[in-house]
N, C-alpha and C positions, 0 to 999 in steps of 0.2 A: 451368573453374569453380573458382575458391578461397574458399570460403565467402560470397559474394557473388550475391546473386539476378540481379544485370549487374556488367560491369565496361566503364569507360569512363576513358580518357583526357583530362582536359580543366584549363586553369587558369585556371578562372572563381571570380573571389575575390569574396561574397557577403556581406555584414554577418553575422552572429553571431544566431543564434534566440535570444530567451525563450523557452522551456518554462514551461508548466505542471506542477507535483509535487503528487501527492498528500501530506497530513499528516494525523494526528490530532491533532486538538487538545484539552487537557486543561487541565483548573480545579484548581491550588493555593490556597488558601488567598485565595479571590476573583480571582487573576492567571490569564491563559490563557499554554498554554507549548502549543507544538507540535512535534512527533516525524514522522521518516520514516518514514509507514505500510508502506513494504517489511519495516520491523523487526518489525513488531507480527504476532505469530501470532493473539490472541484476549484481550476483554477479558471479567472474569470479577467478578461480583459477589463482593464478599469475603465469605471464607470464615472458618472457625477454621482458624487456624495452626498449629503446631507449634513449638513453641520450646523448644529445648535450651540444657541450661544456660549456653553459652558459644557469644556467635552474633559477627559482626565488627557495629561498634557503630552502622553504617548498614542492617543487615540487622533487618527487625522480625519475621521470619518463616519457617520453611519451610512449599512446601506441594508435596504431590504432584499432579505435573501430567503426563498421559500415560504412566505409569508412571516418572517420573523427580520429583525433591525438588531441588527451586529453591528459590533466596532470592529471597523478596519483600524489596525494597530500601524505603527510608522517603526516596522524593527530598525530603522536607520538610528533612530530616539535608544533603541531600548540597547541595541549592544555597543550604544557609543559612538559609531562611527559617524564621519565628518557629513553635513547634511546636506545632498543635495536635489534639487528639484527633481519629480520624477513627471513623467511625459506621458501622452498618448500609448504609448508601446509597455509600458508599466503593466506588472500582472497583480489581481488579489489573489492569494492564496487562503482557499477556505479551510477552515478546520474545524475539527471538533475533537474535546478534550475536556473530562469530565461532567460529561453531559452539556458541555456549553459549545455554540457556533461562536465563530471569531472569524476577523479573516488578518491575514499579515498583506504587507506591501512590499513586494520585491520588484525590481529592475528587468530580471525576465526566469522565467522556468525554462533551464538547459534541457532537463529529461528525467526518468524515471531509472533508476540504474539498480542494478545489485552490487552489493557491496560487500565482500567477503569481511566476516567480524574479528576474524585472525588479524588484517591490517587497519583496528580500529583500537586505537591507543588513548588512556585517558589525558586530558590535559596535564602539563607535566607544572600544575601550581593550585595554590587550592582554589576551590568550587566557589568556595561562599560566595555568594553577592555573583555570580557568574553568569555568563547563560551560553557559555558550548561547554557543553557536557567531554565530548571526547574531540579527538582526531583522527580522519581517515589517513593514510596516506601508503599509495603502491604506485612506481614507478616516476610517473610523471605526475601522475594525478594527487589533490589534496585538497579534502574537504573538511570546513570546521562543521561538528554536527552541534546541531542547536537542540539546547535542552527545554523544549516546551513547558515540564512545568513551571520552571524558573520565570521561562518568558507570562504564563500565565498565572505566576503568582505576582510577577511586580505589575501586571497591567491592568487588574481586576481587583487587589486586593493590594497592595502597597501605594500605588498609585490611584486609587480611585477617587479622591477629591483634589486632585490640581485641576490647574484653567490650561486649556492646549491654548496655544499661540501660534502655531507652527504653520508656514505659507509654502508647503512644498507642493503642492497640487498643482497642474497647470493652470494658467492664468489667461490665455492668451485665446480671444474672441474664435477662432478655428478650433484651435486644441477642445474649448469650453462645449463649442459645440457640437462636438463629435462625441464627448463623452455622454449630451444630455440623447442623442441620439441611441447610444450602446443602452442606456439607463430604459429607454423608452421599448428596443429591442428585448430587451430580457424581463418585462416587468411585459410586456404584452405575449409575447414566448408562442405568438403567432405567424412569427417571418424566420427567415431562417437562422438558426442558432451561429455567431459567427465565432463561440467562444470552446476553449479546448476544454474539456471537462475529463476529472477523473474520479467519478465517483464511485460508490460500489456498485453499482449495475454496468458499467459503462469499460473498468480498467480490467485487464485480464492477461494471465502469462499463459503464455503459451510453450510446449515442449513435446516432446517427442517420442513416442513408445512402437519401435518397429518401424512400420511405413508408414503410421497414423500420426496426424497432430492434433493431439489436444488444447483444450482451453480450460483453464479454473482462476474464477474469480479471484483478483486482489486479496479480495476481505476473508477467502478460503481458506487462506494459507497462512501458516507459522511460522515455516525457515525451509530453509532446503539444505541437504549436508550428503557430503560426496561417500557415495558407495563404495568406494575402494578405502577409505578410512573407516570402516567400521566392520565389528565381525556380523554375520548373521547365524541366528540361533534357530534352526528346524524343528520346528514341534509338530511332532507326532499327531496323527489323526487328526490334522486341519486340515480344509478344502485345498485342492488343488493350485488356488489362483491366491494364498496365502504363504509367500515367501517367505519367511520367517518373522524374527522379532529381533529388533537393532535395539540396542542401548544407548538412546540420546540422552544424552544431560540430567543422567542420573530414570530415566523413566525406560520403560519398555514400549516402542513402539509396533503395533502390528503391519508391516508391510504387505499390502496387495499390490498384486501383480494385474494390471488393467486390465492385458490383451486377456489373459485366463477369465479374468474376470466378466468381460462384457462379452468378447469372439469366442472364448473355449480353444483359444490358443497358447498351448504350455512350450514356447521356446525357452530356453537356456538362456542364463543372460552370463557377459561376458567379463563379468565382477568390477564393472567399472559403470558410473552414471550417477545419477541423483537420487533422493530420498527425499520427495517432495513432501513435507506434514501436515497433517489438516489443521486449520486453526479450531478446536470444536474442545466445548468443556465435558462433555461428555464421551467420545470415543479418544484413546489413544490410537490412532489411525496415520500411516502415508503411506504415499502410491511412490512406487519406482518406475523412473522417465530414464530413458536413454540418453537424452538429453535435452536440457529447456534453454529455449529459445528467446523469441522478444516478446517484449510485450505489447498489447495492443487493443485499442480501443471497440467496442461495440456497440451498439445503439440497441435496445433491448426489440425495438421493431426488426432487428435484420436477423434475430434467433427464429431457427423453425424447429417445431418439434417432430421429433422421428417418431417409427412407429412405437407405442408401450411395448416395453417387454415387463412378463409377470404382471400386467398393469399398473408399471412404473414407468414413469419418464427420465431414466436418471442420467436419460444422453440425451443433447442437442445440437443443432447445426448449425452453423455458419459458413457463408461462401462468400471468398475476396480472390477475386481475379480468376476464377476458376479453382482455385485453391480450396480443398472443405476441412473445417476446422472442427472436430467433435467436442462440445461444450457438454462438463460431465456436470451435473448438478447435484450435487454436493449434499443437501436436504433429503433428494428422495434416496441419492446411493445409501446412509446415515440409518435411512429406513427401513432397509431390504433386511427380514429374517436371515437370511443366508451368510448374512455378517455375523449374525450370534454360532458359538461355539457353543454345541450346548452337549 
């Protein structure tokens, strides 16, 4: 076994998956621009800043965030557009990206969407000196996506010794004072949190296997790519609750089938659904969902743990509105022997 949940020999040459990716999508200045939600730690209703006399001139800000002082960046500065004041209702978008926090300044966070990478087309001019990478666009809908490292190479590293000048902050004795309020809120993180957070403990998709709904982490997951696009390959002498092996983008992934997996229920499935993938460098691993749902927020206090089975925990619960959500936990399933082929 080399990091691999099976390994098989085979040259069966299969078209190329679309994936699904998650993004957030964000409103400048009336335009929607979208961002790989991998990057994004948590979005924070703006606070009062910190500004020292001498900031790099796309930076509108520092603020303390987890015991560290990041620059909130001003993307209005950085991709050009026309500049104008942003208000009380303004969100920081936090990120992390090459080992560093940052945060961006946007007008407001629309949602967290999927976004099929079939209708995500590269800019039709070149890149250089750029900073949206591609374009979405299906239907109605159209988002330019932003290329983060571009944005953080000119904000850290091309830009790091100019003077910021830049008066978009609110000004105004109300507005000033409700941010030193949010500032005082989240730096004491003793009153109630009144900010929308996505970070990795907290965001979660949800979807569906039979009668159950599941939940897996954000931060779990790699892509999702529709079942009825892809052939499966049955290998011989594997467990029950291992559906085959799909040929994603050039790799062999091993598909488990949950209900087998955790209930010891082998229904049929009806060749249509999702190929959810684990994000993990070590197993080639996804689970097949009937189909995925929204996504949604959890607070790690509102997890209970079920009883162990085999003295694992690799299910957990959540309950909204009566509704119970089985939260599979990704680390210990990762560590169950029974995934090894041996």
């Amino acid at each position: 076994m080399e990091n691999n949940i099976v390994q098989v020999n085979t040259n069966t040459n299969l078209a190329p998956l679309r994936p699904d990716k998650i993004f957030a999508i964000l409103t400048l200045s009336g335009q929607k621009y979208a961002l790989d939600a991998k990057c994004v730690l948590e979005i924070v209703k703006l606070t009062e800043l910190s500004r020292p006399e001498m900031l790099p001139s796309c930076t509108i800000g520092l603020f303390e965030y987890n015991d560290k002082i990041i620059n909130i960046i001003d993307i209005k500065s950085v991709l050009n557009i026309e500049l104008t004041p942003y208000d009380v209702n303004s969100m920081m978008v936090i990120l992390e990206y090459k080992d560093n926090v940052f945060g961006i300044l946007a007008d407001s966070l629309r949602d967290l969407e999927k976004l099929d990478i079939s209708d995500i087309q590269p800019v039709p001019y070149n890149k250089e000196h750029n900073f949206i990478s591609s374009i979405y666009s299906n239907n109605e809908k159209q988002y330019s996506i932003l290329d983060i490292d571009a944005i953080y190479d000119f904000a850290f590293v091309q830009n790091a010794q100019k003077q910021n000048d830049l008066k978009l902050l609110p000004q105004d004795e109300v507005s000033l004072e409700i941010l030193r309020q949010r500032k005082g809120e989240y730096l004491e993180k003793n009153v109630q949190n009144p900010y929308t957070k996505m970070s990795d403990k907290d965001e979660f998709v949800s979807f569906f296997v039979g009668e159950n709904k599941y939940c897996l982490n954000m931060h779990d997951i790699r892509g999702f790519y529709k079942l009825q696009d892809t052939k499966m390959i049955k290998v011989p002498c594997t467990p029950d609750f291992v559906v085959g092996l799909a040929n994603i983008k050039g790799d062999f992934i091993c598909v488990i089938d949950i209900k087998n997996y955790f209930h010891s229920q082998n229904v049929p499935y009806s060749g249509t659904g999702t190929i959810i993938v684990l994000n993990s460098d070590e197993f080639k691993i996804g689970i097949l969902a009937d189909a995925v749902s929204d996504n949604i927020q959890i607070k790690p206090e509102e997890i209970s743990a079920l009883t162990k089975q085999e003295g694992k925990n690799e299910l957990m619960q959540y309950v909204r509105e009566g509704e119970i959500y089985l939260i599979i936990n990704i680390k210990e399933m990762l560590m169950n022997d029974k995934l090894y082929i041996r």
